[in-house]
C-alpha positions in Angstrom: 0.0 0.0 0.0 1.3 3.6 -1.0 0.5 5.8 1.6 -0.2 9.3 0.5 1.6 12.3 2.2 -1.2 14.7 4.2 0.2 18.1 3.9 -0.9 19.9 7.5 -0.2 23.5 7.9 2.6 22.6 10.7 4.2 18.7 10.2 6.5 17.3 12.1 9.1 16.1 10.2 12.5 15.8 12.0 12.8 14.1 16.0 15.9 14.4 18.1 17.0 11.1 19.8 19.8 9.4 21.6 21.1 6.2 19.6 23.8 3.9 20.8 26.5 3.7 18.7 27.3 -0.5 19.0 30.4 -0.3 17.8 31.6 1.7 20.4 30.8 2.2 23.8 29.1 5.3 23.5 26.0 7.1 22.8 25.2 10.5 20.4 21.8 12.5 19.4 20.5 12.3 15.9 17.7 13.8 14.4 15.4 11.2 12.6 12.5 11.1 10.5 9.0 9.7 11.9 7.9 7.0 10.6 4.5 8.9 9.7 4.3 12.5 8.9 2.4 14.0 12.3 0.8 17.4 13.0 2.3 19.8 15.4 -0.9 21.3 16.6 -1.1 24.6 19.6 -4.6 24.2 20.9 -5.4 21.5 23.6 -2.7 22.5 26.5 -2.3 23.3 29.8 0.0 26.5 29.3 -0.8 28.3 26.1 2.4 31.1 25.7 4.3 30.5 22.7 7.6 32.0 21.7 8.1 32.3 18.5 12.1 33.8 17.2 13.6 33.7 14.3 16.1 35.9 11.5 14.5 38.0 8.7 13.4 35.3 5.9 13.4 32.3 7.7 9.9 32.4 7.7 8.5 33.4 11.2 6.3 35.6 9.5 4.2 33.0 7.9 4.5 30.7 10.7 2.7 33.8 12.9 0.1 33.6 10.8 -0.5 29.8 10.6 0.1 29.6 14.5 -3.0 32.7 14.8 -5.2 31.0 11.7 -4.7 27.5 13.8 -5.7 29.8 17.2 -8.5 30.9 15.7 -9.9 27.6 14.2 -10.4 26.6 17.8 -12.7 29.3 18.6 -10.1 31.6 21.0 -10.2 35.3 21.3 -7.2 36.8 19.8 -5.8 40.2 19.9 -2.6 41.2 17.5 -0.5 44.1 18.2 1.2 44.5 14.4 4.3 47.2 13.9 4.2 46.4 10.5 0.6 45.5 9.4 1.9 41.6 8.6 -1.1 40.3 9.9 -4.3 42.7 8.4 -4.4 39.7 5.6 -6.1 38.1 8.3 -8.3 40.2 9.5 -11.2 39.1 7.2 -10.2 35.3 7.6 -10.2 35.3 11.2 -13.5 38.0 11.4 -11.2 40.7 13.3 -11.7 44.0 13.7 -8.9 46.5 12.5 -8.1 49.2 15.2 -5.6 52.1 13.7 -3.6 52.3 17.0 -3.2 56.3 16.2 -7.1 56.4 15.9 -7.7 54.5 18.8 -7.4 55.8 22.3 -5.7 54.2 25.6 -5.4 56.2 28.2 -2.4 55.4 30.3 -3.5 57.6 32.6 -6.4 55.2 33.7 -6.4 53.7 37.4 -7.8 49.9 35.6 -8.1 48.7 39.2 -5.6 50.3 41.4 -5.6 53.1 43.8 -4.3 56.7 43.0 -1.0 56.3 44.5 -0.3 53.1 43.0 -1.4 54.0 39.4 0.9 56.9 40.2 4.2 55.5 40.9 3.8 52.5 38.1 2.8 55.0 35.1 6.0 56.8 36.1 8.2 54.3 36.0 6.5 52.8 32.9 7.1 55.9 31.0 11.0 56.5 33.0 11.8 53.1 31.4 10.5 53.5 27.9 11.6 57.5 27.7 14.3 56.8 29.0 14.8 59.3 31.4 17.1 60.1 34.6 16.6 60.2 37.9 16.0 63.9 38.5 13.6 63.8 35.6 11.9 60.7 36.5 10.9 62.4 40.2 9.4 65.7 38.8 7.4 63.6 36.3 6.1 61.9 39.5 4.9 65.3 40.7 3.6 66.6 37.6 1.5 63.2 37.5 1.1 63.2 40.9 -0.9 66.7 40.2 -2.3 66.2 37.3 -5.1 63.8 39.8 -5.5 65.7 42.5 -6.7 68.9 40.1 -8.9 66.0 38.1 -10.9 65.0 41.3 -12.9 67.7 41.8 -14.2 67.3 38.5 -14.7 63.7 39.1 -12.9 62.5 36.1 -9.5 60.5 35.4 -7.0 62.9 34.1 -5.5 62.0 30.2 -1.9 62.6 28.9 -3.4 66.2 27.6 -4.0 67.0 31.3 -0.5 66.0 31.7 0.8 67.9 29.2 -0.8 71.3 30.9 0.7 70.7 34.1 4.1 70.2 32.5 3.3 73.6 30.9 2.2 75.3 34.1 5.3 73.9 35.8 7.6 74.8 33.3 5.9 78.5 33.4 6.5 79.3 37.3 10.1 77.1 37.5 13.3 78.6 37.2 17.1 77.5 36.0 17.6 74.0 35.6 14.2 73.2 36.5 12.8 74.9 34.0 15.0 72.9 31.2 13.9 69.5 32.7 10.3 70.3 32.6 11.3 71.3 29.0 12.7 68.1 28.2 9.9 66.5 29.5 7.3 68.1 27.8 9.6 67.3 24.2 9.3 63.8 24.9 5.6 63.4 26.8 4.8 65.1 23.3 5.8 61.6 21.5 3.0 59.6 22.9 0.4 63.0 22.7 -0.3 63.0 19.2 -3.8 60.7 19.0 -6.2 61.9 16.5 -9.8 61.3 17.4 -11.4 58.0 16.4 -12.8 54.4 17.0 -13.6 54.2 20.6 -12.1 51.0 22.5 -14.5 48.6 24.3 -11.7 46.0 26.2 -14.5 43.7 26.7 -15.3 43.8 23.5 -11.7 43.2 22.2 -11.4 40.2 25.0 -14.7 38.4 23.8 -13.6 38.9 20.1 -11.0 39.1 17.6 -9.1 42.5 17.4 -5.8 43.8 14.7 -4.3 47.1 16.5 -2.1 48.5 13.7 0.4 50.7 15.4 2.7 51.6 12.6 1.1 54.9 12.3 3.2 55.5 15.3 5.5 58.4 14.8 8.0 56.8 17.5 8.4 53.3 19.0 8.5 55.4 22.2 4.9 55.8 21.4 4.4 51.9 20.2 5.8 51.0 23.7 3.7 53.0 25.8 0.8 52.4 24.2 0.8 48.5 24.1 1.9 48.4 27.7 -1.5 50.8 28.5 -3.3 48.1 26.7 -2.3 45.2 28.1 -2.7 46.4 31.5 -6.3 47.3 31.0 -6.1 43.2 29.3 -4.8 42.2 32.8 -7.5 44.4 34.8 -10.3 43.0 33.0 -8.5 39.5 33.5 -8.8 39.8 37.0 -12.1 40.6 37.1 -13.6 38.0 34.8 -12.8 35.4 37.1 -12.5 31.9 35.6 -15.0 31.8 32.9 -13.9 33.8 30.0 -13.2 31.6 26.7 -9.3 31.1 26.0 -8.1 34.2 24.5 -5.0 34.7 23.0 -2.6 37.8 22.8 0.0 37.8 19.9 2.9 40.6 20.4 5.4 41.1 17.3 8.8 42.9 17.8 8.1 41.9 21.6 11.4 43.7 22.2 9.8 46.6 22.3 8.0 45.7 25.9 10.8 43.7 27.5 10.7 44.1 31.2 6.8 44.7 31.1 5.8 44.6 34.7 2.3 43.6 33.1 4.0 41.6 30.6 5.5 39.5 33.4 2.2 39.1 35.4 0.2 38.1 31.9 2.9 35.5 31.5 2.7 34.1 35.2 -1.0 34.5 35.9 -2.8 34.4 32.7 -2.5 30.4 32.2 -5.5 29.7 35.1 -7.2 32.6 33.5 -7.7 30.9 29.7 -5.1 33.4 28.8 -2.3 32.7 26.2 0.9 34.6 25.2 2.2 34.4 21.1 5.4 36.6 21.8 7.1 37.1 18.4 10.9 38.4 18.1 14.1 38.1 16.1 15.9 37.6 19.2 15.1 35.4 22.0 17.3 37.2 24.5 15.0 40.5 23.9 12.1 38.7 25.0 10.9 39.0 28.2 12.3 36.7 30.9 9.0 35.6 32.4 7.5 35.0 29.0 10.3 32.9 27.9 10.3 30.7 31.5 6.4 30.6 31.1 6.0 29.4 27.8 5.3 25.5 26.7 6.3 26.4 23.3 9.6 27.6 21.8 10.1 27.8 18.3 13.5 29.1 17.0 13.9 29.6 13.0 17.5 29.9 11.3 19.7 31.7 13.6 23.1 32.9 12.9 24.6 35.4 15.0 26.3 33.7 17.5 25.5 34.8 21.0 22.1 34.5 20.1 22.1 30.9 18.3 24.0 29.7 21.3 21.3 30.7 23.4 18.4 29.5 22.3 20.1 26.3 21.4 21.5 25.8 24.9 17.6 26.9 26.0 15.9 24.4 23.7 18.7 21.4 24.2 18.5 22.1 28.1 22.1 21.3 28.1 25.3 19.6 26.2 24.5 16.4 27.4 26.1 13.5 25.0 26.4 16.1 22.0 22.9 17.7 22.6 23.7 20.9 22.2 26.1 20.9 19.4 22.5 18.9 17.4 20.4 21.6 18.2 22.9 24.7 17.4 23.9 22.9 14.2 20.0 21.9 12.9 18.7 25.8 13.9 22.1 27.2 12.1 21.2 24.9 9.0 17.6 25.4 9.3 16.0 25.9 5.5 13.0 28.6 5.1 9.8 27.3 6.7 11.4 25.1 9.3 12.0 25.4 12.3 13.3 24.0 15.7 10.8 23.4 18.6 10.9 23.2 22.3 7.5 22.0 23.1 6.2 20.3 27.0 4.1 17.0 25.1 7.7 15.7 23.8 10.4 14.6 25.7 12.8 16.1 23.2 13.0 18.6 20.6 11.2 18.6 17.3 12.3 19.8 13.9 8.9 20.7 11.7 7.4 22.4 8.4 5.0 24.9 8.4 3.4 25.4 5.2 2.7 29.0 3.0 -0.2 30.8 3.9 -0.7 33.3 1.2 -3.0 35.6 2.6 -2.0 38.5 1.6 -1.8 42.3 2.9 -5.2 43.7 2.4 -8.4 43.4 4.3 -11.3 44.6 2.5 -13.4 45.9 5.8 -10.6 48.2 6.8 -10.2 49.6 3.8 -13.8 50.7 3.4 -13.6 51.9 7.0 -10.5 53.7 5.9 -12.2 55.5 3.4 -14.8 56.5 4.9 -12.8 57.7 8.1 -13.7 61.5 6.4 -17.3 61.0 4.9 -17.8 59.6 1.2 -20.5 59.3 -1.0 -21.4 56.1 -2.0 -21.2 56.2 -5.4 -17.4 57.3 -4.8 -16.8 54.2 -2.3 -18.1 51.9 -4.9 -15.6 53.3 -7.6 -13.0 53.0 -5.2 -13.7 49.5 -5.1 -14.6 48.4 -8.8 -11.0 49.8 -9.5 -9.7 47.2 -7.4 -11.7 44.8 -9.0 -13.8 44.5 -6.1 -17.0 42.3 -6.9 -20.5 44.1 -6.0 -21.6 41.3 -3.9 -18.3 41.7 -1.4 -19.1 45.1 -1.5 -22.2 44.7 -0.1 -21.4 41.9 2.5 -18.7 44.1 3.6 -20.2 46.9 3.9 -23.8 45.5 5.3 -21.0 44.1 8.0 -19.7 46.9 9.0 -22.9 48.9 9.5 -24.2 45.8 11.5 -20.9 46.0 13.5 -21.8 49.6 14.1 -18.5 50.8 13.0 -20.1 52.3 9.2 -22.8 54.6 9.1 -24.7 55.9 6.6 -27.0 59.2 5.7 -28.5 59.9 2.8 -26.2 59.1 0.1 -23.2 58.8 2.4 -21.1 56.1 4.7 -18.8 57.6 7.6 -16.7 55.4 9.9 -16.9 56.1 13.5 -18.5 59.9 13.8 -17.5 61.9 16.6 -21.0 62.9 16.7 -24.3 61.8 14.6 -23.6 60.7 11.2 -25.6 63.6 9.8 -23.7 65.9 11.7 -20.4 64.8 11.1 -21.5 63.9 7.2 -22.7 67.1 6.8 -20.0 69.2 8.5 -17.5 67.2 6.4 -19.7 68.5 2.9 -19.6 72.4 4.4 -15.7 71.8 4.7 -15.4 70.4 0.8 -18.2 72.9 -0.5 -16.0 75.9 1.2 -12.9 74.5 -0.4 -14.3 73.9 -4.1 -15.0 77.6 -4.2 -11.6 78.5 -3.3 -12.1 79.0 0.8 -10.0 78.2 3.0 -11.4 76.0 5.9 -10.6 73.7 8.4 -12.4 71.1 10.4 -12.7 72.3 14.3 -15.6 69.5 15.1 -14.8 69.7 19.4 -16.2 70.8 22.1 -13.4 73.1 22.5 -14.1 75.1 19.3 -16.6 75.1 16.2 -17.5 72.5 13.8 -15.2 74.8 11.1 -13.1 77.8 10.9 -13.5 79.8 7.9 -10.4 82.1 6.8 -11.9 84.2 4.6 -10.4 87.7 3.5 -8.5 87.6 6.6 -11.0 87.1 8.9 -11.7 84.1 11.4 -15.2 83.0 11.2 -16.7 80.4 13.1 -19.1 78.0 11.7 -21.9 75.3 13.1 -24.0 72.8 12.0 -27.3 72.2 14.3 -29.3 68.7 13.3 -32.0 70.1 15.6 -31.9 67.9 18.1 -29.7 69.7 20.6 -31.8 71.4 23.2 -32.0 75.3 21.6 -31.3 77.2 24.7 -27.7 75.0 24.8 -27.1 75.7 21.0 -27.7 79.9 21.9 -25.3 79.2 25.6 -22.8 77.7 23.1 -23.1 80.5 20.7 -22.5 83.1 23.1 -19.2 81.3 24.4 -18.0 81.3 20.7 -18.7 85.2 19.8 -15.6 85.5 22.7 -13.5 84.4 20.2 -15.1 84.9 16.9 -16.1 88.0 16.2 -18.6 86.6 13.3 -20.7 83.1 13.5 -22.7 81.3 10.8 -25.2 78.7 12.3 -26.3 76.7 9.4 -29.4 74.1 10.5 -31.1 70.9 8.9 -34.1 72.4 7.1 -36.8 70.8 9.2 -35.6 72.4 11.9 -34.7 76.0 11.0 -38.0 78.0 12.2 -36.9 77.1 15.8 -33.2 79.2 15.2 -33.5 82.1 13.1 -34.6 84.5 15.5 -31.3 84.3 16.9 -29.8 87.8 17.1 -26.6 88.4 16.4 -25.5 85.4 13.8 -26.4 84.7 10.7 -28.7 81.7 10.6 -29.3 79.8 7.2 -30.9 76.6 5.8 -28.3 74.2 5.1 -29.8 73.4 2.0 -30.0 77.0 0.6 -26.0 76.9 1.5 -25.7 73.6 -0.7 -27.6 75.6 -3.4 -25.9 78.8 -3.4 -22.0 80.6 -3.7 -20.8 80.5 -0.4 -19.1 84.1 -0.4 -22.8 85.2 -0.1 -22.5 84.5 3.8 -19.2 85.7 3.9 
């Protein structure tokens, strides 16, 4: 009987053993073939962290992505934390949502469980270690944070880096001499991780109960990577803790986990998470810049080619356990010779190390979902979006289970003819404040978005003036819409309030503006009103 070869996306194909040499008293370690080809499978184990290290082009890429397509098979949670978007081919295969780390807010600042004073102290010396700052530096950080909550309570709110950032400011204001440069310094590198644009609000029990991408090479410094994936995971290990024992395994996969080494919550995911259903897929080029506790805590250690030397003599001597009768000079010599694909494992089910295959998984790069939310991050008509799309040869049927998805998923919204992703406010606010902006600009006006509740929806420069204008839907409450406008004339010396057309009779009596149907502004020249 022929028996035909099962191609499985990870095979076992190479065992290490000790054979006696007979003629000779002596014994030496040889890797062998099975006799049948076996699958290397992840799921089913006691301790779920896997390390996974490996050179550029040796394949740990690809052998992410079939670990995280075999994860997700099983039914696990998974959230990815991707420098380098290798992973958002997966995002439709796996049903994840794509977060744009720059457009999707962790505040650090956060308590996620512990009192003031802790919080305190541990957000300083998280963002000491990855700033790297001194000593001196490190203690009037502590004050400025320390500060920055005791001004918050009265207001009854948790303070956010922007907080920070004016108390640094103030400090920096009344302090003196060599002072004053610290506080300088610190405000120059606080800066790094203060630069989130407003956008897709993030629900960690959502992420935990689901399947979640965070991009974060939109990141202008891996300062800013660091920080925010440590602010992350500690609201991962807050929600952890209170979950108690019943939450389905969920899986966190880190690449370029350099970049948190020395995690305090790193370190207490890796200890504690196991009794919690709570697994680890830590993903580095070097296994001596992962984190010690994830590396003593993990079942699974998969090494790729290695050639350096320091670094292929240590995860040989880690995966051989020792130079026992030649055991350590097998291992160095299969992971130095490793082809692309293969790789060397360390795994607690075998009693020695494994040599296996994993096969291509040609996903791509390009995840239809987060492209439509991309595009309609600013609103777009639909006719555009479906352009868009048939010039990527993008059938009409994925279009519309796509985008049907997405609104279902609440993360698209449409009005009229128009989709926006994630609106700050009501789609037919933020839809039609976004066609003011483009109307203003087609007629040569220069404009730009406010859309806060720090300033108006858009600021018209216009023959060098500064004028300020809103959009009403009509559902605000009027006396707060005329409060609002009487905050704004401090600052704008002329205000345009233009309102949905159901609603205008209730505003134009307003003294003082000028008040217009939004569909007579569509209709007309906009240097009328100006």
């Amino acid at each position: 009987m022929i028996f035909e070869k099962t191609k499985y996306p990870i095979t076992i194909i190479k065992k290490l053993e000790l054979k006696r040499i007979y003629h000779g008293d002596y014994s030496t370690w040889k890797w062998k073939k099975p006799f049948f080809l076996k699958r290397f499978m992840l799921n089913g184990r006691m301790n779920p962290h896997v390390v996974i290290i490996g050179e550029s082009g040796g394949g740990k890429s690809n052998a992410s992505r079939v670990i995280i397509k075999e994860i997700a098979d099983t039914g696990a949670g998974l959230l990815i934390l991707d420098p380098n978007e290798d992973y958002l081919g997966l995002a439709d295969k796996i049903g994840a949502d794509v977060y744009d780390a720059s457009r999707s807010k962790v505040n650090f600042l956060d308590l996620d469980g512990m009192d003031e004073e802790e919080r305190i102290g541990e957000t300083t010396s998280i963002l000491s270690k990855r700033l790297r700052l001194g000593y001196v530096q490190s203690s009037l950080l502590k004050r400025c944070i320390g500060y920055t909550y005791w001004v918050s309570k009265p207001k009854n709110r948790i303070p956010t880096v922007s907080d920070l950032m004016l108390t640094l400011k103030r400090f920096e204001a009344k302090a003196e001499g060599s002072e004053s440069r610290t506080l300088s310094l610190l405000i120059e590198r606080i800066s790094l991780i203060n630069s989130r644009k407003h956008g897709r609000p993030i629900s960690i029990e959502k992420i935990m109960g689901s399947r979640s991408i965070f991009l974060l090479g939109s990141m202008h410094t891996e300062e800013e990577q660091s920080i925010y994936m440590e602010a992350l995971l500690r609201k991962i290990y807050s929600s952890m803790l209170s979950s108690g024992y019943s939450r389905k395994p969920f899986y966190i996969v880190i690449d370029e986990a350099r970049k948190i080494s020395g995690s305090v919550i790193l370190g207490r995911l890796a200890a504690e998470g196991r009794k919690y259903g709570l697994g680890i897929v830590a993903i580095s080029q070097k296994a001596e810049e992962i984190d010690g506790k994830v590396m003593s805590n993990s079942s699974t250690i998969i090494s790729f080619y290695q050639r350096e030397p320091s670094e292929l003599h240590y995860i040989s001597n880690y995966i051989s356990g020792g130079s026992e009768s030649g055991r350590l000079v097998s291992v160095k010599s299969a992971i130095r010779n490793l082809g692309v694909g293969k790789a060397v494992i360390l795994d607690s089910r075998y009693r020695e190390p494994i040599m296996v295959k994993f096969e291509s998984s040609d996903i791509g790069n390009f995840s239809l979902k987060y492209y439509i939310e991309n595009l309609s991050y600013n609103a777009i008509g639909k006719n555009l979006l479906v352009e868009n799309l048939h010039r990527m040869n993008i059938s009409d049927i994925d279009i519309q289970i796509a985008v049907s998805t997405l609104i279902s998923e609440k993360i698209l919204y449409e009005y009229n003819d128009w989709y926006i992703s994630n609106p700050r406010n009501s789609p037919e606010h933020d839809i039609t404040v976004y066609r003011i902006s483009e109307k203003l600009k087609v007629n040569g006006i220069s404009n730009e978005i406010y859309n806060s509740s720090y300033g108006p929806d858009l600021i018209i420069y216009s023959k060098g003036r500064r004028i300020a204008m809103e959009y009403e839907t009509g559902k605000k409450n009027l006396n707060d819409v005329i409060h609002m406008l009487e905050y704004r004339k401090k600052s704008y010396p002329e205000i345009i309030l233009a309102v949905n057309d159901l609603h205008y009779p209730r505003y134009s009596a307003i003294p003082g503006i000028t008040v217009l149907r939004i569909s007579d502004f569509f209709a007309s020249n906009p240097e009328e009103y100006l």
